[in-house]
N, C-alpha and C positions, 0 to 999 in steps of 0.2 A: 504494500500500500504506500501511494505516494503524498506526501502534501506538501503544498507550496507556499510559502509563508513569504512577504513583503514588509517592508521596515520593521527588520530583527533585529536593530541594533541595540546591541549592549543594553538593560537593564529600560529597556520600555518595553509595549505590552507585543508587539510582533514577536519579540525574544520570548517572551514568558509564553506564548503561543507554542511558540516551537519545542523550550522545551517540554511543555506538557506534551504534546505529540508525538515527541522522539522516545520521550518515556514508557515508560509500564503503565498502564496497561496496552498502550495504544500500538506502541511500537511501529508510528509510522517511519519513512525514509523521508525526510526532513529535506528540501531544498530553501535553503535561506535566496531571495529572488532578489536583491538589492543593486543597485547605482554602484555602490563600491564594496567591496569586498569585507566581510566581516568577521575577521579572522577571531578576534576575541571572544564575540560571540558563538562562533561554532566550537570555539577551545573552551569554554565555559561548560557548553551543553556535554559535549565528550566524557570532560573534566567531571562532572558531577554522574553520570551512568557513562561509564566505560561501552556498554552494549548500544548506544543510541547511535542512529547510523542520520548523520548532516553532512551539507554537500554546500557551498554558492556556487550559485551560476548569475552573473550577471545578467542586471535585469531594469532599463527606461520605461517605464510606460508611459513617457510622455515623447518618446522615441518609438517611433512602426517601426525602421531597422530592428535596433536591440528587442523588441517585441519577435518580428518575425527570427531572428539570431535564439535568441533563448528558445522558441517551441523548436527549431531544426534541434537545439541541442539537447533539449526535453526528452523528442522523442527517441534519438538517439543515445540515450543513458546507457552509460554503460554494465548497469548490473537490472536493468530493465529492458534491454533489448529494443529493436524496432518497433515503434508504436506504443513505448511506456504511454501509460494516461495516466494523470491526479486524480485519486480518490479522494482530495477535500483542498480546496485554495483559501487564502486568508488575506484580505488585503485590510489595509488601517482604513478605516473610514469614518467618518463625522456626520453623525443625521439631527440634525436642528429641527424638533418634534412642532417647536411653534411656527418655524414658516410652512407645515403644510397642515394649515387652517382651510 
């Protein structure tokens, strides 16, 4: 099982996503999807269960290249073979309950 988690850095709540995910009982394969590379953060989650299995792939979504670059490399995983899919995505997002009056 795969998930893909977006702004994981270090000690906000994308990080705390991931590692509940990589964890017990979940034990998904964890792609941190990030801009830049978030090394601390995948060494923290390792760092804490030795068994968690986290990966970055870089990842714009405010960029179609890096959009279409990261699914070529998606599906191309190399311990998921051709045509890996995500069994659950996590993106950070903000819903302001009063503007949809």
């Amino acid at each position: 099982k795969y998930a893909i988690v977006t702004g994981a850095n270090k000690g906000g709540i994308g990080f705390r996503t991931a590692q509940l995910l990589a964890g017990a009982p979940h034990r998904y394969r964890v792609i941190l999807a990030c801009r830049n590379e978030q090394k601390d953060a995948q060494a923290a989650i390792e760092r804490a269960d030795p068994v968690a299995s986290v990966k970055f792939m870089p990842l714009d979504l405010a960029n179609f290249a890096s959009i279409r670059s990261f699914a070529t490399a998606f599906n191309d995983c190399d311990d998921g073979g051709p045509g890996a899919r995500s069994d659950a995505s996590f993106q950070r997002t903000l819903v302001s309950l009063s503007d949809m009056d």
